[in-house]
C-alpha positions in Angstrom: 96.5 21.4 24.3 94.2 24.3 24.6 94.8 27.4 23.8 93.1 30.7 25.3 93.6 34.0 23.3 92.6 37.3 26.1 91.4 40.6 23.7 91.2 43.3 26.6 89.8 46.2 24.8 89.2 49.8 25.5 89.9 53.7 25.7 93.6 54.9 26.3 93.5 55.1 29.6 91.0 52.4 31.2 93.9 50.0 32.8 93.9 47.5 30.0 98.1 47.3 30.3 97.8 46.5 34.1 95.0 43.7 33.3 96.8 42.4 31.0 100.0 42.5 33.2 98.0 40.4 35.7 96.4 37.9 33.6 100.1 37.2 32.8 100.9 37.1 35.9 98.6 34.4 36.5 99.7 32.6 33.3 103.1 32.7 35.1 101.6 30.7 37.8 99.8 28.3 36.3 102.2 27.0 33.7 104.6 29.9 32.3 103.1 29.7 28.5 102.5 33.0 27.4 102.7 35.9 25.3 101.5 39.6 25.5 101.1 42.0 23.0 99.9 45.7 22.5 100.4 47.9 19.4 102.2 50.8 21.7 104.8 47.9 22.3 106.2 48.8 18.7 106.6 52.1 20.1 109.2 51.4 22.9 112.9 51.8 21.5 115.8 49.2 23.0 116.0 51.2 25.3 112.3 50.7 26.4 111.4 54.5 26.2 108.1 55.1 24.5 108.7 57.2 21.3 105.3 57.4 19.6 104.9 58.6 15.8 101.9 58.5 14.2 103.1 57.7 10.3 103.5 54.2 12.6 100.3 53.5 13.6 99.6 50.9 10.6 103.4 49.3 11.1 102.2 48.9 14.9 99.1 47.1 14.7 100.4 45.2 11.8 103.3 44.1 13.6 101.3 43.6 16.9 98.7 41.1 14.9 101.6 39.1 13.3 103.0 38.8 16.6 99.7 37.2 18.0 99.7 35.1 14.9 103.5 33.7 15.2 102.5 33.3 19.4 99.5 30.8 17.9 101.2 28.9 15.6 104.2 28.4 18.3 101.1 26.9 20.2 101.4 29.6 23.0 98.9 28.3 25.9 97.8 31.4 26.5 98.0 34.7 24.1 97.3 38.2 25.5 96.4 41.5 23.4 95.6 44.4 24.9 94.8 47.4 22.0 91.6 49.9 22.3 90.0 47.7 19.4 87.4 50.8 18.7 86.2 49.2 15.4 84.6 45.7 15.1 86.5 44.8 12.5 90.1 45.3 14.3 88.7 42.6 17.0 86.9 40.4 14.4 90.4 40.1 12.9 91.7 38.4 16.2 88.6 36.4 16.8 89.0 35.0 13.4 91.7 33.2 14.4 90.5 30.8 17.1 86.9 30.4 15.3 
């Protein structure tokens, strides 16, 4: 099975959320397999309000990294992250992982 891992990056702001929302949506409709992550999802409580704090910046893209990890190894068809990936190392990390 192939596998297709999305990296939308770019500034706060530039619609990456709503692409990734449709590329999911499309995911939906082709065969259901996927899985979407973004750093500010570690930010959202139970209740799904947004309460950022930066001391959990780190914890966030930590957490959103393993999640893309555990998403591949479950062989999720098709694995979305959406994050501003400024530096070329925070993508290379994610790249390195379907090369």
């Amino acid at each position: 099975m192939k596998q297709n891992l999305y990296l939308i990056r770019g500034a706060p702001g530039s619609g990456k959320s709503t692409f990734a929302k449709n590329i999911v949506g499309e995911a939906k409709s082709a065969d259901g397999s996927f899985a979407h992550f973004e750093a500010d999802m570690y930010h959202l409580d139970k209740n799904g309000v947004y309460k950022w704090e930066p001391s959990n910046i780190k914890k966030a893209h930590n957490w959103c990294f393993a999640s893309t990890v555990h998403a591949i190894e479950a062989k999720v068809k098709n694995v979305i992250v959406s994050n501003t990936f400024t530096k070329m190392w925070e993508l290379n990390k994610y790249l390195n992982l379907v090369s």
